[in-house]
N, C-alpha and C positions, 0 to 999 in steps of 0.2 A: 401615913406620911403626907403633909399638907401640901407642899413643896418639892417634890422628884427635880432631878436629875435627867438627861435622855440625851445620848448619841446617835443620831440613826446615818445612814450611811449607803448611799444608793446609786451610783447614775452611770452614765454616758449614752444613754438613751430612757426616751420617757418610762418604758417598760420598767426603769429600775428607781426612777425619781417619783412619779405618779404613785406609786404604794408607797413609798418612803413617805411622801407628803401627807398619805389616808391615815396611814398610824398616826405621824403627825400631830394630825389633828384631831383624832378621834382622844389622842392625850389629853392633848389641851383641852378637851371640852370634862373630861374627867378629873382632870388636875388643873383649873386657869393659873395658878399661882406656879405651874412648872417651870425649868428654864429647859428650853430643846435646840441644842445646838445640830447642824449637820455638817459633816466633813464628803469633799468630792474633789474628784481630777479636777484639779485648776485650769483643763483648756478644753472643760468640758458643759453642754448642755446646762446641768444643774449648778452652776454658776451665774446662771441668769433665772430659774427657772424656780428655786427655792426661794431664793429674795420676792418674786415675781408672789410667791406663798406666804409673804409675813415672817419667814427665818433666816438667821443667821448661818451663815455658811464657810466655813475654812476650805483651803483648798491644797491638794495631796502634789506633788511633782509627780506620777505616774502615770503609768499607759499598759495594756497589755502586751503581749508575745505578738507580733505579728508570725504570718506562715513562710514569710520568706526573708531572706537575709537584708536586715535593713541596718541602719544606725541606731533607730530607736531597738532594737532588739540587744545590741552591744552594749545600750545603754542602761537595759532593763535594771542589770544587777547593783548598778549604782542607785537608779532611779528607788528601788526597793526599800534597797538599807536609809537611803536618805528618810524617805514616805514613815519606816518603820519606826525612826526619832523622831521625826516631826509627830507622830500620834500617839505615843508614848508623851511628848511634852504638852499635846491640846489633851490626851485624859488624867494625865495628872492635875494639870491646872484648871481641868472641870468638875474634875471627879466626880461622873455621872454613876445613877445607880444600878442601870441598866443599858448597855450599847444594842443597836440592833442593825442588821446588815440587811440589804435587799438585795445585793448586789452590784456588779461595777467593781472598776479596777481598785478607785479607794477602799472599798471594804473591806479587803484583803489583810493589807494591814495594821489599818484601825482594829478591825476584833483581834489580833492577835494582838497588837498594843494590849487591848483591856484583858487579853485574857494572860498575859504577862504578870499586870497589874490584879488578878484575883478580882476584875469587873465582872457579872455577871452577862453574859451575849447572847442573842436572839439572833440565829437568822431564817429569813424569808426564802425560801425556794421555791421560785416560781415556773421552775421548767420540767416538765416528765424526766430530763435527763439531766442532772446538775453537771455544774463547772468541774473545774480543777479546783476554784479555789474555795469553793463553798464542799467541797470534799474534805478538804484540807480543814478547813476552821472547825467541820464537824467536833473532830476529837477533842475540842475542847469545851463547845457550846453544851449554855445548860438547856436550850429548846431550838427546836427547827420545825418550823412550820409550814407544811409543804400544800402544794395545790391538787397533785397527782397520787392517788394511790399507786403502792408497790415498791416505795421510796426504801424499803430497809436493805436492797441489795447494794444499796450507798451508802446508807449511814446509820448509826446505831439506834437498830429500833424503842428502846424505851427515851428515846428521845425524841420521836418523833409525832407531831398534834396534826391531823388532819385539817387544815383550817379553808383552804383556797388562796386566790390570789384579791387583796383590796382592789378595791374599785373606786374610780370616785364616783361620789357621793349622789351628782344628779343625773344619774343613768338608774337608778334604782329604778327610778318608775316612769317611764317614757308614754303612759297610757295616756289619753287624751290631749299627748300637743303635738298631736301631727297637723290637725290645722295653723298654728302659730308655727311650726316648722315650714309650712308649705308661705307662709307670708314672709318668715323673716331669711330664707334662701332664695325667694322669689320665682316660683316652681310652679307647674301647669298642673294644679290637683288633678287631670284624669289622665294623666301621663304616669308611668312607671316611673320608679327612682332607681338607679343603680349608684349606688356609694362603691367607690375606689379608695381602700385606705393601706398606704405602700409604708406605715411608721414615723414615728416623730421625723426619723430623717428622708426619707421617700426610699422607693425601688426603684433601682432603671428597670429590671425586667418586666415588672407589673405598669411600669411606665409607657414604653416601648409596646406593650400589648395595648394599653387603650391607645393610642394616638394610633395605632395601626387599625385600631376596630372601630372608631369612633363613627365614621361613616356607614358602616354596618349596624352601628348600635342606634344610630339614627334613624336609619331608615326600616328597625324594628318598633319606631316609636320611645323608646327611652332616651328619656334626660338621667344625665351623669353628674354627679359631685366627686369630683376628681380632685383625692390631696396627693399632691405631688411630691409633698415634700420641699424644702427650703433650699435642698444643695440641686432641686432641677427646675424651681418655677421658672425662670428666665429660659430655660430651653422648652417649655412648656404652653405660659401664658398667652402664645398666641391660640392656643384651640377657643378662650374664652369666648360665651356665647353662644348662640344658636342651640338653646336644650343643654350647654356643657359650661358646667362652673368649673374654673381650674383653682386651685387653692393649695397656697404652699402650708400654712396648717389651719386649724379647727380648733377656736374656742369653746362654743356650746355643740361640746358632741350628743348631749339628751335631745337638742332640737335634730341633728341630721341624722340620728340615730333612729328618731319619730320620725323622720322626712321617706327611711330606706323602706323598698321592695326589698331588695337582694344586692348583698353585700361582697366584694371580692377583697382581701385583706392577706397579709402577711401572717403569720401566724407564732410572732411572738407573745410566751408566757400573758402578759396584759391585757393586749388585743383580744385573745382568746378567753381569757376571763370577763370581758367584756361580754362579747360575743355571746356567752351562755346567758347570761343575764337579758338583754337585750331579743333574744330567740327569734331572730331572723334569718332567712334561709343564707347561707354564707356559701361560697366558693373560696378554699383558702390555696393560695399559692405561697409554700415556705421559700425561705430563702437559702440556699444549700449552701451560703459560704458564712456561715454561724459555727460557733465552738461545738464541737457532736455532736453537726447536723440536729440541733434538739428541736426548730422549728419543725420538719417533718415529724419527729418524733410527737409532739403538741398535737400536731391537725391531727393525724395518723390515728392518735388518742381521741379525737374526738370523733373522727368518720368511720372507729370501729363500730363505736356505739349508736349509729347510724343519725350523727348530731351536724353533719358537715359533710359537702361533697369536697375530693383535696385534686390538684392536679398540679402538678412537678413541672419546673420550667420549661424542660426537655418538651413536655406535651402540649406546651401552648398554641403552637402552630398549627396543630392536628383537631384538637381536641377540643377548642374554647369554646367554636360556635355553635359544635354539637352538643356540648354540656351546659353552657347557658340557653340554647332555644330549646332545649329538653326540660329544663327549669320553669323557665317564661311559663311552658305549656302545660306543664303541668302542677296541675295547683295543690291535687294532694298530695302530691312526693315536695313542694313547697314547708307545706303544712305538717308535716308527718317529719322533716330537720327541723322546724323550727321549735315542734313537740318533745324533739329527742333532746336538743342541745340546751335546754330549759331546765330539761331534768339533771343536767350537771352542772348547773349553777349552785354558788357558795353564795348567795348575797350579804351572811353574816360575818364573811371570812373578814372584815376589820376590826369588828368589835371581838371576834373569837381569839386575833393577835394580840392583842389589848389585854384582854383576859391573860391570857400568857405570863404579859409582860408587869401585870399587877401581880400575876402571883408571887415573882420574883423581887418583886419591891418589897411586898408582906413579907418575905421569908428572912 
């Protein structure tokens, strides 16, 4: 087929639009003549962030469950049924040959639109522990492509491709541009680098920890790249300065990714697939107000296999200084994470999704 089809469907944070984009594109360079349309929450991230990609974007009226009694929660079940016509009327009138979900409230459903319609669905699972709603779509998808071995006590095992989580593309190989890292962030080459990365949208808690450490982190000799995130730069931007970049986000993450010693990071599905690729010593702090706690679930995963040291918010106050100057000083226990977490990287896991989603074109 000269010409595909292609729904994909991902967001409310980068973790769900960044692989949405990798397949994306790894399409398009196998198919240039495809058309690839993306559907996403309309008051969300990937509304700016697709276009920002070169694609076409429609946008869903939905939102998830919040945990406490709100309006949007009164409203979900309207907001649903509406979402559920509105995607039923963009895959009819695309008639794609294959839809594929990463995740985000839109996803939900769009694949049950296409799989109404006898469209063919793909989704991406990119957390140790899935959703509700990627539970749900199971039952009907022809493939689900997971990042985490052990995925069949969720969904039905002949269904499921070992692939990992997409990455983009110039993180593959971050060897040789740490000098051009050290020039284009403007860094003391015989200074340590501590990279802070709290997600598309920032952490207060991993926030909150470096402004409180920052004078301690100095007077260890390290300079900090600190992304805050967009909903806290303005309560942030003044630390700028002195050894400390503050930064609401990061366009060439291959450059600060070659900039980093030792990285402290969130540890949603993305990040952490990053992460392995990249095999720098990491301290991951999850964020414990996530759909089934899966962020601890993720690190958890990888500091069994001795790939990441994890420490839970509760421990911040006790534990940081002892676990990052334990780090600092030791360079084989450095060496010996960054050995482990290397070993469970997927670097083919885009072109492996691809593969997938060509077989079901063929079929």
């Amino acid at each position: 087929m000269a010409n595909p089809k292609f729904i994909l469907s991902g967001g409310g944070t980068g973790g769900h639009i960044y692989p949405a984009i990798a397949i994306a594109n790894e399409l398009k360079r196998r198919y240039p003549e495809s058309e690839i349309l993306f559907v996403g929450a309309s008051d969300k991230m990937e509304m700016q962030k697709v276009p920002q990609a070169g694609y076409q974007i429609k946008g869903l009226w939905i939102a998830g469950i919040q945990r406490r009694l709100t309006l949007d929660n009164a409203m979900f079940p309207l907001k649903l049924v509406n979402s559920l016509y509105r995607s039923l009327n963009i895959v009819r009138k695309f008639k794609p040959d294959v839809v594929i979900g990463t995740g985000g409230f839109a996803s939900g459903p769009l694949l049950r639109a296409a799989s109404m319609l006898n469209i063919p669905t793909v989704i991406q699972e990119q957390n140790s522990f899935p959703g509700i709603t990627n539970k749900w779509l199971s039952k009907k998808a022809e493939k689900i492509c997971v990042a985490y071995e052990g995925l069949e006590k969720f969904f039905p095992a002949g269904k499921i491709v070992f692939t990992g989580n997409p990455v983009r593309q110039d993180i593959l190989n971050i060897e040789g541009k740490h000098k051009e890292a050290v020039s284009h962030f403007n860094l003391n080459a015989s200074k340590k680098t501590l990279l802070v990365l709290g997600g598309s949208l920032g952490s207060r808690r991993i926030n909150q920890l470096i402004a409180k450490e920052l004078t301690w982190l100095k007077a260890q000799g390290i300079q900090v790249i600190w992304q805050c995130g967009k909903l806290y730069f303005d309560e942030y931007r003044h630390h700028h300065g002195d050894g400390v970049q503050v930064l609401s986000f990061i366009d060439r993450m291959d450059l600060v990714y070659a900039a980093a010693d030792v990285v402290i990071s969130r540890s949603g599905a993305s990040s952490v697939s990053e992460l392995c690729i990249v095999g720098k010593p990491v301290i991951f702090i999850p964020s414990p107000n996530v759909a089934e706690d899966h962020q601890t679930k993720n690190a958890q995963a990888v500091a069994d296999k001795g790939g990441a040291l994890m420490l839970r918010e509760t421990q911040l106050d006790t534990q940081f200084q002892p676990v990052f100057t334990d780090l600092l000083a030791n360079e084989e226990k450095g060496e010996k994470l960054s050995g482990n977490i290397k070993k469970l990287a997927k670097a083919n896991a885009t072109n492996d999704i691809v593969d997938e989603i060509v077989k079901l074109i063929k079929k």
